[in-house]
Structures are given as structure tokens and as C-alpha cells.
C-alpha positions, 0 to 999 in steps of 0.5 A: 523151405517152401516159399510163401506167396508174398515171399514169392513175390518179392523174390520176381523181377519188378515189371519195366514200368514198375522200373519205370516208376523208381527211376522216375521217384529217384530223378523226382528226388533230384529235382527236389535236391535242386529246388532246395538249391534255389535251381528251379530250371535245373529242377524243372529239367529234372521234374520233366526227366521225371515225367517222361517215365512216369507221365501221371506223376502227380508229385512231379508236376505239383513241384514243377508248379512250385517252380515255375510259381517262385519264378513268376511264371504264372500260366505255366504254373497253372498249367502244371498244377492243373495236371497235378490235380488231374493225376491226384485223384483218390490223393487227398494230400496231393489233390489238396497240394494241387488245388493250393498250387492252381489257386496262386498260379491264378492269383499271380496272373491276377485271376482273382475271383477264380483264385478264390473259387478255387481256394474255396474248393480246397477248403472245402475238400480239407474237412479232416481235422488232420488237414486244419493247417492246409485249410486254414492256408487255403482260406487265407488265399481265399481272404486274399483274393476276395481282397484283391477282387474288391481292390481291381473291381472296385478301387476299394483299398486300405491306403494305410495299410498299403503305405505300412507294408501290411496287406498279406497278398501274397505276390503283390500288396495291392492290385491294379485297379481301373477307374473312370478312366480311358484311352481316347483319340483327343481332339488334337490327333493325339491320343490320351487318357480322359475320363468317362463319368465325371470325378471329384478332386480327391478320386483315386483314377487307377493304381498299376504296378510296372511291367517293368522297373529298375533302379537308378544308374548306368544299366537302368535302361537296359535293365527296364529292356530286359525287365518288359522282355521277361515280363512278355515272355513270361506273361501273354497278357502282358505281351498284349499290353506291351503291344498296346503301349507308345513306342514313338510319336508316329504310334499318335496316328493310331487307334486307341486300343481297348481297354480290356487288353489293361484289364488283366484281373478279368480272366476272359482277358486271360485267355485269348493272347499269344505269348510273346515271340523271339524273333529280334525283329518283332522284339525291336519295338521294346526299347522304343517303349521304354524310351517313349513310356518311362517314368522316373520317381525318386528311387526307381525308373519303370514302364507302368501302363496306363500311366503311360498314355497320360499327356503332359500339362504344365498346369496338371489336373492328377497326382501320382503317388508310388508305394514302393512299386505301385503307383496309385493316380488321384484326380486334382480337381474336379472333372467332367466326363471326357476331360483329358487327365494330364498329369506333369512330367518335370517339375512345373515351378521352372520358368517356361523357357527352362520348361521348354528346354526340357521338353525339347530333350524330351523330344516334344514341345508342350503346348498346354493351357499354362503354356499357351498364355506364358509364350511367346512362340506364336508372335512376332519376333518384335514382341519377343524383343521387347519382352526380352527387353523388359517392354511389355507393349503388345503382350497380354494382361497376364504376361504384363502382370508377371513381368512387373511382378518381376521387376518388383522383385528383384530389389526385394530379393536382393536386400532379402538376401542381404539380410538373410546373410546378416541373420546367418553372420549373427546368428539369428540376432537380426531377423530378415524384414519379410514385409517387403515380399508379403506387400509385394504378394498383396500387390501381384493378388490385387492385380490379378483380381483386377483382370477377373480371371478364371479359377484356373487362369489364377491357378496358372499366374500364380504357378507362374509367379512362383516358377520365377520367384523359385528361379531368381531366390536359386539366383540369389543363393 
């Protein structure tokens, strides 16, 4: 019986790039195999087989995308989901698979007013009802980054929900945000972070998340090493911000670098880096970074940028708070435009010597306000003895102050420690006479108002008082 035509059809070879297209459909399928492993170079090897026999497979570089989107490689995604979409068109169900891809690979590199358009777009194009559930995705991207746009533009965050873990973004809780703030040469040659409008105790200064971070132990520094490499090779905006940072105390003498390279959620910052190289020599300068620009907090150690820049003080006018990974900086106190924001890097409670020790490990020497009228260092050796001596001829009306303050001290504490052992023995029979410490404190306050310090000269005797209440009470213990 005589064939039909679509009989005949079936019954002719397929063409080389039909062939080409089944080979390509059955190594795409190995791919996915791979992705579902958790493989994601063997899946994108596999997904680049793919394409180079069928180079407008729409599928293959929405997938591609996908991988590079779980590793956080988010310009690579970009680019993927962008060819994805470019293949797609007459694809609905692709065209809007590749708009969602494009609008997180914009999201993860912080491009949050063009994620959102993007995400907009999409959601515009699911206007069946058979696409309710891709749009309802794509708006709630878009939710997202009209979320993260307002956070990095304006600082305008729910703290709350930030500390319960509840924000929905999808690649970080929260985004990084910029105040008042710059990177400036100080007075002193050095360079520092100041502020460029003046700002109320209580202002949120900046929130940054780490260019690297790490855990505690044995590895840590070569974890953050390894953790600033892969952020550069991965990221070209963070391989300029790498760049930017100190790498030792001879990067000082250098100009400030502008702050647009820290500015990573404005997506013409996006646009003109280079990525990160692989020579070894260019490379040399990662672990100076993290030895110059680490910051330790209670669970994690990490490179966090603008942080980086912000100089020691022993009387600190900024706090840092961590949440998780981020590391959110409110001013202390009030300050005017052009102050330079210092925050502490030990703990300033200890006595000055015992502060000076662990600068000097740290490689520096602090040379702050509180500082400059607790040392010693710029008299005469004389003086230094008669201090060490408890002879406060020559020395000011603060260091005299803090001086007999300790001698008072002493027996107090030491019939203080007495009858704290006595209440321990009878098990809170006898209680501790507090009234000794409460006069001594009356006495130091009426001393100090004697010599009509300022707010900040106070705020300093009194830290100093307590570094050295804290030292002698460890002694006592």
C-alpha cells in the first residue's frame, strides 16, 4: 500500500540539524541530571555541550542560568538569562522562565530598581490565568526589591524583622546601605571615615554585609583569603571594592577612593569593572586585606567594607551591631558634619597600658582623645616614675583625680572581697556593705565636677575610672 504523505515523512532521514537538536535535547537532559545532583559545573559543562549543537537553546541557557544563580555567580547569570530571553521569543513559558531568571541574577548583584523592572515586566507578560502562579512569583520579586531599593537608598529597614529572620529576600535579609557617611584624608594624613551632614545620637550610619566571613578557628584566616578570592572572581564589583580597601599602613598615603566604587545597588557602578585576575602576583595583596581589615564578632571573623576604613578610638562616638552576617553602625552621639567616626576595637574598659599592649600587637599605637590625657608617653621619664610611684607631682588634674581614686580603692575593695566571700560561705546571710563604694563614687563625681570638664572630658574620667575598677575587682576575683 502506497505510502501517505506523512507516512512518507517519517519514513526520510531527519537532517544534520535536526540530529543536531536531538543531541543537543539528550546532553541538555544530562545537564539537568546533574543540576539535580547538586553538580552545577558538571551541569553547566554539560548545558555548554548543549549549546554548541544548538546555539538558540532557550532551555540550555535558562538552566545555565539557574546554576550559576545557586553558585552566586550573578553576572554570569545575567548574561545567561539574558540569552535565555533573546532565544525565548514566541516561548511564553520560557520568555517568562528567563525574565524570573534576569530579575534574581540583577537582584543578587544588587541591581534593585532594575530587578524590579524587570520583574514588573514579567508580570505583566503572565496575564493568562494559566500563568497565576508565575506571576504571583514574579510580583513577589518585585515586593522584594522595591524592598531592598528603599533599604540601600534610603536606610529605611524593619530592624525587627531583620533581627526575627523574617524579610523574604531572596539572596540576603537585608541590603547594604550608605549614609552620611565618606571616606576622607584626615588631618593627621591618615585616612578615615567622617560624615558629610551632621547626625543625631541614634542614626543608623551604614549596614554592610562581608566580602567575606568565617568562622572561628585554626583556618579562619585562610578561609576569609579564600572566601575575598572567590567573592572577586565571581563578583567584578567586588573585586573593585577589594582594591579600594587597606592592605597595610603604607595604603595611608593614598587617596581616598570614591565611594561610588561601595555603592553596588547603583547599577552604573555595575557596569565598568574588570573582573578579578589570576595571576599570583596581582593576587598578593588578599591576605594583607584581611590582616589589616578583619573584624572579629562574637561567632564569625570577616572583611566588611566600609567598616574597614573606620579608625580606632578609645572613647568611640559608633556602635556596631551584627545580625547574623550584617553589620549595621549607628552613631553614639551627636555629630557634626566632617566629624571623623571612630568606633573601638578591644575593649576600652582595660587600663590604658593594657589597651596600649594590644594595640602594639595589633601594629599601631592609638593616639585618641581619652588617650592623649591618660598617657604618659609625651613626658619625662621622671614623671613616669613618680606615677609608677603613686607621686602624682607633675601630672594633670584628671590623671591626679584617677590616681587617688585608686588608692581609695583599694582597701574598699579588698574588705569588699572579704565580705563577698563571708556572704558566699553563709549563703546570703550577710550582706556585702556597698556604702563604702557608693561614698567613694560621690567623692570621685564631686572631684570631677570641680575641674568643670567638658561632656566628653567627663565621659572619659569616668571610663577610665571603671577601666581600672574592672582591673583591680579581676585582681580581687
Amino acid at each position: 500500500m502506497p505510502f501517505g504523505l506523512g507516512g512518507m515523512g517519517a519514513a526520510l532521514p531527519k537532517s544534520k540539524k535536526a540530529q543536531k537538536v536531538d543531541e543537543a535535547d539528550a546532553i541538555r537532559v544530562e545537564g539537568n541530571e546533574k543540576f539535580a545532583k547538586g553538580d552545577y559545573l558538571g551541569a553547566i559543562a554539560a548545558y555548554d555541550a548543549a549549546l554548541k549543537l544548538n546555539g538558540s537553546d532557550a532551555s540550555a541557557y535558562a538552566n545555565k542560568a539557574e546554576c550559576y544563580l545557586r553558585a552566586r555567580v550573578f553576572e554570569k547569570a545575567l548574561e545567561c538569562a539574558t540569552k535565555a530571553l533573546e532565544c525565548s521569543k514566541g516561548d511564553k513559558a520560557m520568555e517568562l522562565k528567563a525574565i524570573y531568571k534576569k530579575s534574581m541574577a540583577l537582584n543578587g548583584m544588587a541591581r534593585y530598581v532594575d530587578a524590579a523592572k524587570t520583574a514588573d515586566e514579567g508580570s505583566r507578560l503572565a496575564d493568562a490565568p494559566e500563568d497565576a502562579a508565575v506571576r504571583a512569583t514574579l510580583e513577589k520579586v518585585k515586593l522584594e526589591c522595591d524592598m531592598l531599593t528603599a533599604q540601600a537608598f534610603t536606610g529605611a529597614y524593619d530592624l525587627g524583622a531583620l533581627y526575627l529572620n523574617r524579610m523574604g529576600a531572596s539572596f540576603r535579609r537585608c541590603a547594604d546601605y550608605i549614609g552620611v557617611v565618606r571616606v576622607s584624608k584626615l588631618s593627621d594624613g591618615r585616612r578615615g571615615l567622617v560624615t558629610t551632614s551632621a547626625v543625631a545620637a541614634g542614626d543608623l550610619l551604614m549596614v554592610q554585609s562581608p566580602l567575606s566571613s568565617a568562622s572561628f578557628g585554626k583556618t579562619v584566616e585562610q578561609n576569609l583569603v579564600r572566601g575575598l578570592y572567590e567573592a572577586a572572581r565571581a563578583h567584578p564589583a567586588d573585586w573593585a571594592i577589594l582594591k579600594a580597601l587597606p592592605a597595610s599602613s603604607e595604603d595611608e598615603q593614598k587617596d581616598a577612593p570614591e565611594m561610588s566604587v561601595f555603592r553596588k545597588h547603583i547599577s552604573a557602578a555595575n557596569k565598568e569593572n574588570a573582573p578579578a585576575p589570576e595571576s599570583p602576583e596581582e593576587l598578593a595583596f588578599i591576605p594583607k586585606v584581611v590582616a589589616n581589615c578583619a573584624i572579629s564578632g562574637r561567632r564569625l571573623c570577616g572583611v566588611w567594607p566600609l567598616p574597614s576604613f573606620i579608625n580606632h578610638s578609645c572613647a568611640p562616638n559608633c556602635h556596631r551591631i551584627n545580625v547574623g552576617q550584617i553589620m549595621l553602625v549607628f552613631a553614639s552621639q551627636n555629630l557634626p558634619a566632617g566629624a571623623e567616626i571612630t568606633m573601638k576595637y578591644y575593649d576600652t574598659l582595660m587600663p590604658k597600658k593594657d589597651r596600649d599592649a594590644f594595640a602594639s600587637r595589633r601594629g599601631y599605637m592609638c593616639n585618641c582623645a581619652r588617650c592623649a590625657f591618660e598617657s604618659t608617653g609625651d613626658v619625662s621619664e621622671e614623671k613616669k616614675a613618680d606615677e609608677a610611684e603613686e607621686n602624682d607631682e607633675g601630672a594633670g588634674p584628671i590623671t591626679c583625680a584617677v590616681n587617688e581614686l585608686k588608692r581609695k580603692l583599694k582597701p574598699v575593695l579588698k574588705d569588699f572581697k572579704e565580705e563577698l566571700a563571708e556572704m558566699k560561705k553563709t549563703k546570703g546571710k550577710t550582706v556585702p556593705n556597698v556604702n563604702p563604694l557608693i561614698e567613694l563614687r560621690g567623692w570621685y563625681e564631686s572631684r570631677l565636677a570641680a575641674l568643670n570638664l567638658s561632656r566628653a572630658q567627663l565621659a572619659m574620667a569616668r571610663m577610665s575610672c571603671y577601666s581600672m575598677s574592672g582591673r583591680d575587682e579581676a585582681r580581687a576575683r
